[in-house]
Each structure stands twice: as structure tokens, then as C-alpha cells.
Wavefront OBJ file of the C-alpha trace (Angstrom):
o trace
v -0.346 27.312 6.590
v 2.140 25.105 4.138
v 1.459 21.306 4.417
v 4.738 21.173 5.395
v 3.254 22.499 8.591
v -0.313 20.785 8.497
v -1.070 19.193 11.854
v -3.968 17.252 13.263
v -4.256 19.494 16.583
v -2.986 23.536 16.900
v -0.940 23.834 19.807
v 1.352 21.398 21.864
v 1.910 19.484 25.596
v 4.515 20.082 27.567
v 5.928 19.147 30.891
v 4.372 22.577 32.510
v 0.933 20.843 32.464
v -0.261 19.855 36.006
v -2.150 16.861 34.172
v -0.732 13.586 33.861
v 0.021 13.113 30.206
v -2.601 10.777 29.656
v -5.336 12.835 31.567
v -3.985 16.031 28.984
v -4.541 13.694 25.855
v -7.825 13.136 26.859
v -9.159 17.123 27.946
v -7.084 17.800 24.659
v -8.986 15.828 22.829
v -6.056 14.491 20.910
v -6.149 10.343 21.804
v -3.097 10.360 22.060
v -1.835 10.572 18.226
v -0.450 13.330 16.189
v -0.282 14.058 12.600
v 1.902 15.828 10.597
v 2.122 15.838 6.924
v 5.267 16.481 4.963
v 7.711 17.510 6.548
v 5.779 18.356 10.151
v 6.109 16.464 13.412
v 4.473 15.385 16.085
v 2.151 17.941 18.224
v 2.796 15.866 20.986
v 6.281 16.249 23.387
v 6.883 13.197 25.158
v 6.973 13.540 28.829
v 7.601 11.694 31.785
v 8.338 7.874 31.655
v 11.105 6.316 33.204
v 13.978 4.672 31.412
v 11.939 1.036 31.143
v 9.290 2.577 29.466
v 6.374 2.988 32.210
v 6.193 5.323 35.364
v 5.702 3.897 38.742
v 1.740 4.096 38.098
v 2.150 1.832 35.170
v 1.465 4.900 32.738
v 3.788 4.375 29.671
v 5.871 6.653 27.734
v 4.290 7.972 24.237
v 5.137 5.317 21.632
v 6.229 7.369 18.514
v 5.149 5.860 14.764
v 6.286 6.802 11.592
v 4.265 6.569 8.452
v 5.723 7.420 4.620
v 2.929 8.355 2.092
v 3.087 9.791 -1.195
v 0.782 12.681 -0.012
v 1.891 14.444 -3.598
v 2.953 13.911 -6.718
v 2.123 11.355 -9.543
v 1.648 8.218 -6.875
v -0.327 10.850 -4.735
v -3.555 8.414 -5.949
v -1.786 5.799 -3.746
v -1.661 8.164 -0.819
v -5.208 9.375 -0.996
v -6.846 7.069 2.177
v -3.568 7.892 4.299
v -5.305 10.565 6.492
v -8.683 8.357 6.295
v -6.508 5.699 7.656
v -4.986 7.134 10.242
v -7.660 8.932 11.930
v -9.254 5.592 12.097
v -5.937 4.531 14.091
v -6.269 7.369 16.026
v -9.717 6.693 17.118
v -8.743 2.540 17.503
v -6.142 3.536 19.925
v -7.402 6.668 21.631
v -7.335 5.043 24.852
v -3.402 4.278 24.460
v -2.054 0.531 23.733
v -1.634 -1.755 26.581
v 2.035 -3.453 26.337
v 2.855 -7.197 27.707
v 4.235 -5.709 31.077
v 1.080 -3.924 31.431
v 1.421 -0.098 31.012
v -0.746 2.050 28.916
v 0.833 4.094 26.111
v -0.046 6.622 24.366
v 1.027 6.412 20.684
v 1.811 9.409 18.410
v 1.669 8.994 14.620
v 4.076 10.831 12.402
v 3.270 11.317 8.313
v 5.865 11.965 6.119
v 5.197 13.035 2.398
v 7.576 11.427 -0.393
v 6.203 13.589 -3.199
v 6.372 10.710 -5.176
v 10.047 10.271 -5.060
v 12.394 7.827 -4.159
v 15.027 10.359 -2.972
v 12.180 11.933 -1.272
v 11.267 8.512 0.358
v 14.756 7.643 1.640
v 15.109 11.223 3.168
v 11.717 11.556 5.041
v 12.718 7.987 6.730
v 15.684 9.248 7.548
v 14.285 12.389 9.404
v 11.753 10.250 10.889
v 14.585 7.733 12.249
v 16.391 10.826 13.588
v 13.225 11.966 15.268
v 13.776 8.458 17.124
v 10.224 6.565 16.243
v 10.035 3.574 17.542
v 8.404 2.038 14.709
v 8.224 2.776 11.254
v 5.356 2.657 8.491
v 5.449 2.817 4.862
v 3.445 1.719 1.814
v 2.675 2.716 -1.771
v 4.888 1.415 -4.729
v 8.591 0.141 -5.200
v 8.840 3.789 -5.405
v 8.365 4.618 -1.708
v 8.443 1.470 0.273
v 12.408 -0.107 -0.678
v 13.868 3.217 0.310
v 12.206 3.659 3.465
v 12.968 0.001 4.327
v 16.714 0.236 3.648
v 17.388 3.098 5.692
v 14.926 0.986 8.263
v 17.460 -1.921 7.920
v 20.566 0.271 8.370
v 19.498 1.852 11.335
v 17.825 -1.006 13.470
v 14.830 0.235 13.210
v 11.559 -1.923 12.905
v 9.658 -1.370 9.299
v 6.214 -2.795 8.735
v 5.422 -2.462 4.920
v 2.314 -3.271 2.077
v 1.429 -2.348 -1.089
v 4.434 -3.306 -3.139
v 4.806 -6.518 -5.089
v 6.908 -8.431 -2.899
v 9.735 -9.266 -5.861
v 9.943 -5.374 -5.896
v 10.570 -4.966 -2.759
v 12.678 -7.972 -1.746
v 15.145 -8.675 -4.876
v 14.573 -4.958 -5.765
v 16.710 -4.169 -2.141
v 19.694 -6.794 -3.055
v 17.392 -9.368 -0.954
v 19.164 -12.390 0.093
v 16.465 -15.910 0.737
v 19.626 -17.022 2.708
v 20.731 -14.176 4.990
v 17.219 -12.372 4.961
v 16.905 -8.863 6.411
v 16.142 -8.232 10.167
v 14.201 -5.307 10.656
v 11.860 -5.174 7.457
v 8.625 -6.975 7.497
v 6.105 -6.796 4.247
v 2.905 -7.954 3.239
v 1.276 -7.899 -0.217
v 1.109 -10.154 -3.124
v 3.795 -10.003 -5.932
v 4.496 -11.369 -10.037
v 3.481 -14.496 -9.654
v -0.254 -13.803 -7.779
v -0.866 -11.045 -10.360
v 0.327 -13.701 -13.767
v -1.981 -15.497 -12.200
v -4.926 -13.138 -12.455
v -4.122 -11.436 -14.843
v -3.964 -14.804 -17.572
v -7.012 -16.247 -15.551
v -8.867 -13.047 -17.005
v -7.267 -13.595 -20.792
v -7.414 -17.066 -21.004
v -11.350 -16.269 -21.008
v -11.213 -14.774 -23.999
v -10.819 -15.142 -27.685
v -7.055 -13.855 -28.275
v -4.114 -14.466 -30.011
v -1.988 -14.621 -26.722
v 0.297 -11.690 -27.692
v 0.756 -9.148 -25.661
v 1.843 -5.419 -25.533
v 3.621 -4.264 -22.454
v 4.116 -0.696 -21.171
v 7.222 -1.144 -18.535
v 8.640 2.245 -17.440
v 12.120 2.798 -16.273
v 11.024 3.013 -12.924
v 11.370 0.018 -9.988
v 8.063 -1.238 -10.821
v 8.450 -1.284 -14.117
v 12.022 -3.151 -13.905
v 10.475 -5.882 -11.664
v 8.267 -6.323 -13.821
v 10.463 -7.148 -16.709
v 12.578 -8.994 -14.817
v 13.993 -12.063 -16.717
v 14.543 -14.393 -13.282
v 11.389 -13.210 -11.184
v 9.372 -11.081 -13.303
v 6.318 -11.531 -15.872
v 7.948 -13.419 -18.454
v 9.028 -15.857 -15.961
v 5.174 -17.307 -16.360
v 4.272 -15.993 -19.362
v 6.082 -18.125 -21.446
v 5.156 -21.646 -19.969
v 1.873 -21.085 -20.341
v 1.731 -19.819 -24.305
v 1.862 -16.291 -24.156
v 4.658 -14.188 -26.154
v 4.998 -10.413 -25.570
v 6.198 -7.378 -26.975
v 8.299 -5.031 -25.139
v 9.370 -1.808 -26.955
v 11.536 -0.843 -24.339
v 11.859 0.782 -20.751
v 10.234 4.416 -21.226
v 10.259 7.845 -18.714
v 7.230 8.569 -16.235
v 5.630 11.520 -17.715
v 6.633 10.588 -21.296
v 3.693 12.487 -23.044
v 3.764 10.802 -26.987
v 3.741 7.134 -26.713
v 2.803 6.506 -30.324
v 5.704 4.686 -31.113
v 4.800 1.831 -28.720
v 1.272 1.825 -30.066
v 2.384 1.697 -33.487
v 4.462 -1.242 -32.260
v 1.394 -2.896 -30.946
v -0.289 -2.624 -33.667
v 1.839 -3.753 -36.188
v 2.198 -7.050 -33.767
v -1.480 -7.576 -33.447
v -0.814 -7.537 -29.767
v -4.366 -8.609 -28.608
v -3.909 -7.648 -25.084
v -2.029 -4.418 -23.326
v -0.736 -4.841 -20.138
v 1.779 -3.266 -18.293
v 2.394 -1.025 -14.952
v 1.913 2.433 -15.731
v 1.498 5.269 -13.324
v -2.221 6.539 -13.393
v -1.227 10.127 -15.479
v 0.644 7.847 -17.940
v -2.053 5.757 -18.825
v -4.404 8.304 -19.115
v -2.232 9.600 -21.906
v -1.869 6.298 -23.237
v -5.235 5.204 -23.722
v -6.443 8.073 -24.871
v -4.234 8.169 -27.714
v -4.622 4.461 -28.165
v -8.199 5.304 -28.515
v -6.990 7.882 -31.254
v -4.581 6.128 -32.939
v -7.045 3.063 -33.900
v -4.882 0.327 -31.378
v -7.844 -1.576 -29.828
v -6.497 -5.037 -27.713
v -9.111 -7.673 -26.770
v -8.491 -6.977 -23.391
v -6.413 -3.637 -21.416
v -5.336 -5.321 -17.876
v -3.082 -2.436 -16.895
v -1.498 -2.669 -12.951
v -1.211 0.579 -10.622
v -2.889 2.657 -13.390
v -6.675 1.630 -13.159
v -6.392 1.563 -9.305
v -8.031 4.658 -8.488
v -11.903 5.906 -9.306
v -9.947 8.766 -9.817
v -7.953 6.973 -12.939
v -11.356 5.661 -14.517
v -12.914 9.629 -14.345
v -10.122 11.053 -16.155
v -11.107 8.490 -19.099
v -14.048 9.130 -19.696
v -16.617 6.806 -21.937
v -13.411 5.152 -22.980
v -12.643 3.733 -19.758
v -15.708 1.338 -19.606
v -14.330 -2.457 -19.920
v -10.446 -1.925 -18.443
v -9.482 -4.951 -16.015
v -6.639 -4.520 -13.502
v -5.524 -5.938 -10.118
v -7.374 -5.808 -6.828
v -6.628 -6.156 -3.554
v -8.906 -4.676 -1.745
v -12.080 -4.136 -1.846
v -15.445 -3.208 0.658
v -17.109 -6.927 -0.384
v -13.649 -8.314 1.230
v -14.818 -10.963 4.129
v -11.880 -10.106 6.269
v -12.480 -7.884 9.410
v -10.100 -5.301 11.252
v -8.179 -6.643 14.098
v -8.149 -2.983 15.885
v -11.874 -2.919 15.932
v -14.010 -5.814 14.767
v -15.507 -3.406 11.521
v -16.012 -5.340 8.185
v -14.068 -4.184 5.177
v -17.676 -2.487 4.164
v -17.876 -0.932 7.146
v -14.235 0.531 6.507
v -15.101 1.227 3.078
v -18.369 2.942 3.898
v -17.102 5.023 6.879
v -13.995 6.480 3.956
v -17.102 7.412 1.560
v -18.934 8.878 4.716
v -15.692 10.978 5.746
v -14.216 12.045 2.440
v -17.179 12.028 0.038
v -15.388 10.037 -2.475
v -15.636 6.743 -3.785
v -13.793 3.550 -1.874
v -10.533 3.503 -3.173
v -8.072 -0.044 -3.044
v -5.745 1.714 -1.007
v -7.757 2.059 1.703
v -5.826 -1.109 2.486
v -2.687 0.459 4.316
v -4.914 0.342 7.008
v -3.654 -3.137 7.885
v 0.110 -1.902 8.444
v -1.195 -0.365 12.042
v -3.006 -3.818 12.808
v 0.546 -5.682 12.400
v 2.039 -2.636 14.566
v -0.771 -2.127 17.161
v -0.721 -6.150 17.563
v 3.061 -6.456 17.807
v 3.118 -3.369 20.514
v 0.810 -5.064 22.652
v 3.359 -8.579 22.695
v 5.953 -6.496 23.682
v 7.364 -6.231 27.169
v 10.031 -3.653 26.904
v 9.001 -0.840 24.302
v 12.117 0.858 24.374
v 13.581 -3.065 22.994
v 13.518 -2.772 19.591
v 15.628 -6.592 19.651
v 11.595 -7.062 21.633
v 9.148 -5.280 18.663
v 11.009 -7.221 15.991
v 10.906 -10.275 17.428
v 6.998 -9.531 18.102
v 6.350 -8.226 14.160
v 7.988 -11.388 13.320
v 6.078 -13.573 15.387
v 2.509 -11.650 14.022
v -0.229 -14.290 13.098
v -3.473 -12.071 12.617
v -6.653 -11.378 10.148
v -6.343 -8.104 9.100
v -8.807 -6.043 6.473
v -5.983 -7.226 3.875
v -6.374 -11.168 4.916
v -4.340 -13.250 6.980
v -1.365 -11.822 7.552
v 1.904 -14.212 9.137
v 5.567 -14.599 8.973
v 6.223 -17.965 10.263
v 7.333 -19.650 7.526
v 4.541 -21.424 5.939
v 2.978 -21.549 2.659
v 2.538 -17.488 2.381
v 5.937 -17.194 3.122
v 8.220 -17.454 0.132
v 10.947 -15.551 1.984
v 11.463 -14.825 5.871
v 10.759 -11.492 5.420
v 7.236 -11.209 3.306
v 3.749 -12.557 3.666
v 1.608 -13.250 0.182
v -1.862 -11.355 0.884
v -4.887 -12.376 -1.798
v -5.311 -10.804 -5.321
v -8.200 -11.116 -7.792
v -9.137 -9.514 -10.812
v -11.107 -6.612 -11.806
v -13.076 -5.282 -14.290
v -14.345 -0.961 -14.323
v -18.212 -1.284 -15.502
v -20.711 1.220 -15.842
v -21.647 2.386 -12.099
v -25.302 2.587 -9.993
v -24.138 5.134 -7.597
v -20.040 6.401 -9.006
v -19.332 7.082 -12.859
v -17.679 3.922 -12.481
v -18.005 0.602 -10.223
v -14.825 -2.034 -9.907
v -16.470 -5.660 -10.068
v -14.440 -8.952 -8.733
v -14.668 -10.954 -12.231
v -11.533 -14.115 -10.960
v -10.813 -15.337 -7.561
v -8.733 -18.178 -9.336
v -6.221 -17.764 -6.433
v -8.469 -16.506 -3.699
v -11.688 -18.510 -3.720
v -12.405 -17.086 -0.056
v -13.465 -13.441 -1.928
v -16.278 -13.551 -3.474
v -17.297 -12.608 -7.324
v -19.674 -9.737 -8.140
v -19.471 -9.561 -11.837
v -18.897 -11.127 -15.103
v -16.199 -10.742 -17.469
v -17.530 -8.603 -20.251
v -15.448 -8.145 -23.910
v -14.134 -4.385 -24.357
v -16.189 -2.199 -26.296
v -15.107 0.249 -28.470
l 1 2 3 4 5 6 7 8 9 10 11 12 13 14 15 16 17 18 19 20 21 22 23 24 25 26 27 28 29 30 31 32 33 34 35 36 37 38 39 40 41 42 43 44 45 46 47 48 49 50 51 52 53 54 55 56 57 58 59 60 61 62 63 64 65 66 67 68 69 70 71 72 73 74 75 76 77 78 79 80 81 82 83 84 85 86 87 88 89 90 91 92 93 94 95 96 97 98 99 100 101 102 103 104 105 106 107 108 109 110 111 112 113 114 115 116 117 118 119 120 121 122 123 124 125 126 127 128 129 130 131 132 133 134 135 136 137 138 139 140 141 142 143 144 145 146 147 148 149 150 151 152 153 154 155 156 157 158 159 160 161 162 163 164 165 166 167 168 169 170 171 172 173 174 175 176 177 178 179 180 181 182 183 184 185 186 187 188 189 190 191 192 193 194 195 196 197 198 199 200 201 202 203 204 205 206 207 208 209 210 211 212 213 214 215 216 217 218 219 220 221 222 223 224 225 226 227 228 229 230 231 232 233 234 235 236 237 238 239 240 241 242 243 244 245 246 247 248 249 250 251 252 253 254 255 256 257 258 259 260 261 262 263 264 265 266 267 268 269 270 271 272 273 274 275 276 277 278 279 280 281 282 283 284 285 286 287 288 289 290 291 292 293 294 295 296 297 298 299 300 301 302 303 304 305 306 307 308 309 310 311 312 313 314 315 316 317 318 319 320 321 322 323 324 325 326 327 328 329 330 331 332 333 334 335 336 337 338 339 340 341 342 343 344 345 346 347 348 349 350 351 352 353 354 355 356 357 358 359 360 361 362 363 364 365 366 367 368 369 370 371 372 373 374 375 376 377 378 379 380 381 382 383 384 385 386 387 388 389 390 391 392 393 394 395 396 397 398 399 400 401 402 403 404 405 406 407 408 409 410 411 412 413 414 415 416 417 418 419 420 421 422 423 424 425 426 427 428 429 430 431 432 433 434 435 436 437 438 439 440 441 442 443 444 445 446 447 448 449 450 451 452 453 454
């Protein structure tokens, strides 16, 4: 079987069964969700219902979900929790979700594969809108999450969104602060939050404040370099030059021109938003090559336990980004469970070490808590209105679009960032330690800020 034909459950339900629909999802075993990865549907046909959305017993139609990963590809890193995530969604609402006019739905989840493309992206949403989901799901990059939103905007159809810097995703689209978008909702941090970590970690140490950037051609790496809203915007107040040899390809294998570049700057510190195979690549013949910063913060690369394995020795002192982690205090809103418990249960199911990601397991808390405001499922004028009314703690922090301070447009909420630094592990080859909470005091430190060695 292809994964373009992978499914949670063999088999389907149809209207021949003498079972109500909920009573089937139940002997089924099913709990009322579907997966299917790539270009697969839903297990599930919807049956019965009347045109309001409930039957006369107050049983509701199935609500149908849409969720974009990058399954495959060079982002797949990004896309690795996905299934962990939702089969924790599926178990959260086995029981079905109880809307404001009090029926019971069942809810079917659909997973789309972008194969790390954009094109890819934009085309999977569109199937999925065409498939008539109620709601739609996306996160992972500038790379999946703008495309899926704009064909989300076009048709009318409500788009919850993380994990993309907010910049990316909002100015990235043609964004407008004045005539914001309607159907598109996103929470993450963006530019300024990770400036802000990421000079909170070099200011700590003894450099000469230059730095060597690695932007790609890609959306990330264009926000990035943004003039108006990217990282020079706060570079330059606060004493730090840069130097950029220029937008290169993903999958560019012989970067020793920008090295040479670097070091013939004396850039003391590397940073940049490289794509995890990239950087491996990179570093490795940065390691080669004799260019040896003061500090490596690299975004999006050094992610992933994955990312730091493929290094080797010579990934031991790397800082990056986080945004999630197990030692987050922040609880899920589906079930109560600490982000350790979360984190644990993903190293109990898959074997493998928590990964950051594990964090689009927040979109379904803004989805599950909007479904439950609504009166009228088959009102999508009704979910929007509820997605943009959402004031919840999710496993990703507090997450609200009401205007105030983690609001800088209508459309996106600022979640918390710290910064990182791989170490030697106990358990794992390598172990991710909180080293700055500059601008999130709330999540605790676990380590201290050691110099690279080399």
C-alpha cells in the first residue's frame, strides 16, 4: 500500500449499517476520526444529519478537519509528530465534540502531505477545500502554511495555523494591518521574539558583534532578510553589523564561498535559517574549512534530534530557537496532560526523542475549543467568529486574538520563544537545554550557556 493510500482504519461506513453512526464509530473502534496521509481521505462517509447540522436525537453530523503536513521531503523533520499528534486528537475527542446547541459530533481528521513544497501545499488545500472540510489545519514553515492559508482565504474557509514566524506568514501573504484577512487565524512567535533571543544568547559572550548569515531563496529565508520587518530591522540598533553573501538554493551542496566570506569578515557568530539537510552540509564543511564563530545560533536547522545526530561530535555547543519543549508549564486544553506528559507519551509511542514540533498539537485545541462555541456547524460566518473570539492555554501558551498585547495584527497571536543550547545528553546523543527566557520568564531555565568547542 502507497502512502498515498495509508489510512488509520481498513474498510469504511456507510448508510447500509443498521447502527446509528455514532454507535458504528464506537463497535468500529474508530472514535470517530480518520486519517489519511498524502493524498488519501477520510475512511469515514458522512451519514445522516439534517440540514442544521444535528438529527432529531441531537446526534450531529461528522465534522470534517483538514490538516497540511510536510509528511516528506526536506521539511519532513517538521512533520515528524503529525501522526503522534493526531492520534492524541483522536483519542481527546473519541467521544465526538459537543457544539453550543447541544449535539454530539463526530469529527473526522483529514492529512494531507505537501512533500515539502509550496505548490504541493496550495494544491493539497485545495483538494481538501473541495472535499468540503469544515475546518482547515496547517503548520510547518512559510513553506507550507501561506499557501494553505490563501487558498483558505479565497474560499471562505476557516484556517487555524502555527509554526511560522508570524512576519512570514502575514506580510509574506500581501497582509494588510488595515483590512486584515477573515478566515486565517495564526499563532507563533515571529523576527522580533527570535532577535530577541537570539542577541540575549550573544550578548553573553565575548564577540565582535559581526555576524554571518545563511538566508536561502526560500520564504523563510526572504523574511528573514527583510529590510522593513526582518532581522536587520533590530540588529542594527542594538550594535550588530552582518554579512550577507546573498540569497542561495535549498539543496545547494558547496557553500564554501559563503564560508570563505565569513571568514575573511571575522564574522564571530553564524546565524541564519537553513533547512536541516543544508546545515548539515554547512557545518560540516565549516568544520573542514577552518571557519569557527563564537557562537552558531542557526533557526529551523537545529530543531530536530534528528539534525544534531547527523552532526556528529561537531554538533555539541549549537544554540537555536525553541518553542516547545516537555519542561513547558503550560497544559493541554483537550485533556488536562502537562507538556511532559505530552512529551513523554510521543517518546513512549514512537521511540524517539521529544521533538519541538510536537507543538502543532495546539492547532486542534484552538479548533476543538472554537467547535464547541459554535451553534450552527454548518455556519462557517459562526466557526470564524468563534476562532476569533478563542482565549485559551494551550501546550504552546496562551493563545488569544482579541487585540491585546500578543496581538500585533488582527489576525496572529505572539506565543513564547527562548533559547537553546544542544549539550552532551544523559539518556539521547544529544539533550536541548533552555539557556534565555529574556522574553518568557514564565519557562523555566535548565542549563547554562556554555562557549563552543572545537
Amino acid at each position: 500500500m502507497s502512502s498515498e493510500d495509508r489510512t488509520s482504519n481498513e474498510g469504511s461506513a456507510t448508510g447500509a449499517s443498521p447502527l446509528t453512526r455514532r454507535d458504528f464509530l464506537k463497535v468500529a473502534g474508530v472514535a470517530g476520526a480518520a486519517l489519511g496521509v498524502a493524498g488519501g481521505g477520510s475512511v469515514l462517509a458522512a451519514c445522516g444529519g439534517s440540514d442544521d447540522g444535528a438529527s432529531s436525537d441531537g446526534e450531529g453530523r461528522e465534522i470534517k478537519l483538514g490538516f497540511v503536513s510536510p509528511l516528506t521531503g526536506p521539511l519532513a523533520a517538521f512533520g515528524e509528530a503529525d501522526q503522534f499528534c493526531v492520534d492524541q486528537w483522536n483519542a481527546a475527542v473519541k467521544d465526538g465534540i459537543t457544539t453550543a446547541d447541544g449535539a454530539v459530533h463526530p469529527v473526522s481528521i483529514i492529512i494531507k502531505d505537501s512533500q515539502s513544497n509550496t505548490d504541493r501545499a496550495s494544491q493539497v488545500a485545495i483538494d481538501l477545500i473541495n472535499d468540503q472540510v469544515d475546518i482547515m489545519m496547517v503548520a510547518s514553515t512559510p513553506d507550507t502554511v501561506p499557501p494553505v492559508a490563501d487558498q483558505c482565504e479565497a474560499a471562505g474557509v476557516p484556517c487555524v495555523s502555527n509554526d511560522c514566524p508570524w512576519q512570514a506568514y502575514f506580510f509574506g501573504r500581501k497582509g494588510d494591518p488595515a483590512n486584515p484577512f477573515k478566515w486565517t487565524y495564526h499563532s507563533f512567535w515571529g523576527s522580533e521574539s527570535a532577535a530577541a533571543v537570539f542577541m540575549d544568547i550573544w550578548d553573553r559572550l565575548d564577540t565582535n558583534k559581526t555576524i554571518g548569515v545563511m538566508w536561502p531563496n526560500d520564504a523563510d529565508g526572504n523574511a528573514w532578510a527583510d529590510a522593513k520587518t526582518g532581522m536587520p530591522t533590530f540588529w542594527g540598533p542594538a550594535g550588530y553589523k552582518f554579512v550577507d553573501p546573498g540569497r542561495y538554493q535549498n539543496g545547494t551542496e558547496d557553500f564554501s564561498t559563503q564560508i570563505g566570506k565569513f571568514k575573511a569578515a571575522g564574522a564571530d557568530i553564524l546565524n541564519g535559517v537553513m533547512i536541516p539537510p543544508d546545515f548539515t552540509n554547512f557545518w560540516k564543511q565549516a568544520s573542514q574549512q577552518g571557519f569557527k564563530p563564537v557562537a552558531a545560533t542557526m533557526a529551523k536547522a537545529l530543531l530536530f534530534p534528528s539534525a544534531l545526530e547527523a552532526l556528529g561530535d561537531i554538533g555539541n555547543g549549537l544554540t537555536t530557537e525553541v518553542w516547545w519543549t516537555p519542561q513547558h508549564p503550560y497544559t493541554s486544553s483537550l485533556t488536562g496532560e502537562t507538556s511532559q506528559q505530552i512529551g513523554d507519551a510521543y517518546e513512549a509511542a514512537t521511540g524517539k526523542q521529544w521533538t519541538q514540533p510536537i507543538m502543532h498539537y495546539a492547532v486542534f485545541e484552538v479548533v476543538a475549543d472554537a467547535i464547541k462555541r459554535t451553534e450552527n456547524i454548518d455556519d462557517k460566518e459562526q466557526i470564524i467568529a468563534a476562532v476569533a473570539a478563542t482565549d485559551i492555554q494551550t501546550i504552546s501558551g496562551p493563545v488569544n486574538w482579541s487585540g491585546g498585547d500578543l496581538n500585533p495584527v488582527k489576525n496572529v497571536c505572539i506565543t513564547p520563544l527562548v533559547g537553546g543550547q544542544w549539550v552532551p545528553g544523559e539518556t539521547h546523543k544529544y539533550d536541548l537545554k533552555i539557556i534565555g527566557n529574556s522574553i518568557a520568564s514564565d519557562i523555566p531555565v535548565n542549563g547554562e550557556l556554555k562557549p563552543m568547542e572545537y
